[in-house]
C-alpha positions as a printed Julia matrix, in Angstrom:
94×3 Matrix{Float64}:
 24.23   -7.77   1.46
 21.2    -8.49   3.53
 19.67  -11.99   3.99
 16.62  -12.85   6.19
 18.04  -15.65   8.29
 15.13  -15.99  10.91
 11.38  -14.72  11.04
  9.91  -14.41  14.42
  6.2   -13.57  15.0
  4.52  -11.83  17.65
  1.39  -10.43  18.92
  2.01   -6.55  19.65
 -0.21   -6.7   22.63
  1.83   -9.12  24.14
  4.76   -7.01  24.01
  3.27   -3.53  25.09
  1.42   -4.83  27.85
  4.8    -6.95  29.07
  2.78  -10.43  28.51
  6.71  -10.97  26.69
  9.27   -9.28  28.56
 12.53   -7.27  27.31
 14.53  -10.03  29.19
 12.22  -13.0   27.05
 12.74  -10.55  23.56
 16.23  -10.55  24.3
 16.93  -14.09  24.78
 15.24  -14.78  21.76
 16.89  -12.31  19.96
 20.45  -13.79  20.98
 19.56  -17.55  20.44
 18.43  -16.5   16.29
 21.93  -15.17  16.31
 20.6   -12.17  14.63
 23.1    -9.16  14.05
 20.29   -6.93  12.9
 17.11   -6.42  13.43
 13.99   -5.67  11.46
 11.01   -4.87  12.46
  7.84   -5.63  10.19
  3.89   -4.15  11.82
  0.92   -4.82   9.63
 -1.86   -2.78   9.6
 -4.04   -4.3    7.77
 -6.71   -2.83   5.61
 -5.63    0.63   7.27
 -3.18    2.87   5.95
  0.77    2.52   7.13
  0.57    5.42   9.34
  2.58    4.89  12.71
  0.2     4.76  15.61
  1.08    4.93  19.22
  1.9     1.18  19.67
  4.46    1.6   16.91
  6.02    4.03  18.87
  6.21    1.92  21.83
  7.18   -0.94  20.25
  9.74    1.01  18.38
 11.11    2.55  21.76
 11.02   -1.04  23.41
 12.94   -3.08  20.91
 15.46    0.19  20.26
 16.51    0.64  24.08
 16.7    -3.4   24.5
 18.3    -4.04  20.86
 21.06   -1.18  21.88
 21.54   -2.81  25.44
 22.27   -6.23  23.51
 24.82   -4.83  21.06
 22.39   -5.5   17.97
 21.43   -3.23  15.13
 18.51   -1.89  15.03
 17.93   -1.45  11.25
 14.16   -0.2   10.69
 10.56   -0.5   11.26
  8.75   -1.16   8.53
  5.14   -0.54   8.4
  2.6    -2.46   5.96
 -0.67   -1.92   5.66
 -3.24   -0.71   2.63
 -1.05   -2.23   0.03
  1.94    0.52   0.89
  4.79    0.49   3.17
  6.02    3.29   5.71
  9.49    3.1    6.91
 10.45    4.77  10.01
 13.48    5.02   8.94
 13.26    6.56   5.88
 10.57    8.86   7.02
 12.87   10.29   9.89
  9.85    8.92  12.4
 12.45    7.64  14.94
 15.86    8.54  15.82
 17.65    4.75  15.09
């Protein structure tokens, strides 16, 4: 059984271009007391197609979430009124 126990928002810019550091993710990350993670990008009006800062934010939260001893369950994609999972769609190696 899965239950959303926290929601935590933020700006993808801030994360590629290290305005929030791995350490800063991390900490906040281990105070929510999460077990998982989830990952949720919106696109928008565009169509849920992973783009290069998916990638990278994919790759950033998967080497820190591993380093941490969390789950890294999926990133899910919204965007055009459809969903892309990463997952699912074998875009990542989780």
């Amino acid at each position: 059984k899965s239950e959303l126990l926290r929601n935590i928002s933020i700006p993808v810019k801030d994360i590629v271009k290290g305005v929030i550091s791995q350490k800063e993710l991390a900490t906040m990350i281990l105070k929510s007391g999460a077990f998982s993670v989830c990952i949720g990008l919106n696109h928008g009006s565009d169509y849920p197609i992973p783009n290069d800062y998916d990638y990278i934010i994919v790759h950033i939260f998967s080497e820190m979430l591993s380093a941490i001893g969390i789950v890294f369950n999926d990133c899910i994609i919204c965007g055009y009124e459809r969903t892309f999972s990463m997952r699912s769609k074998g875009a990542f190696a989780f």
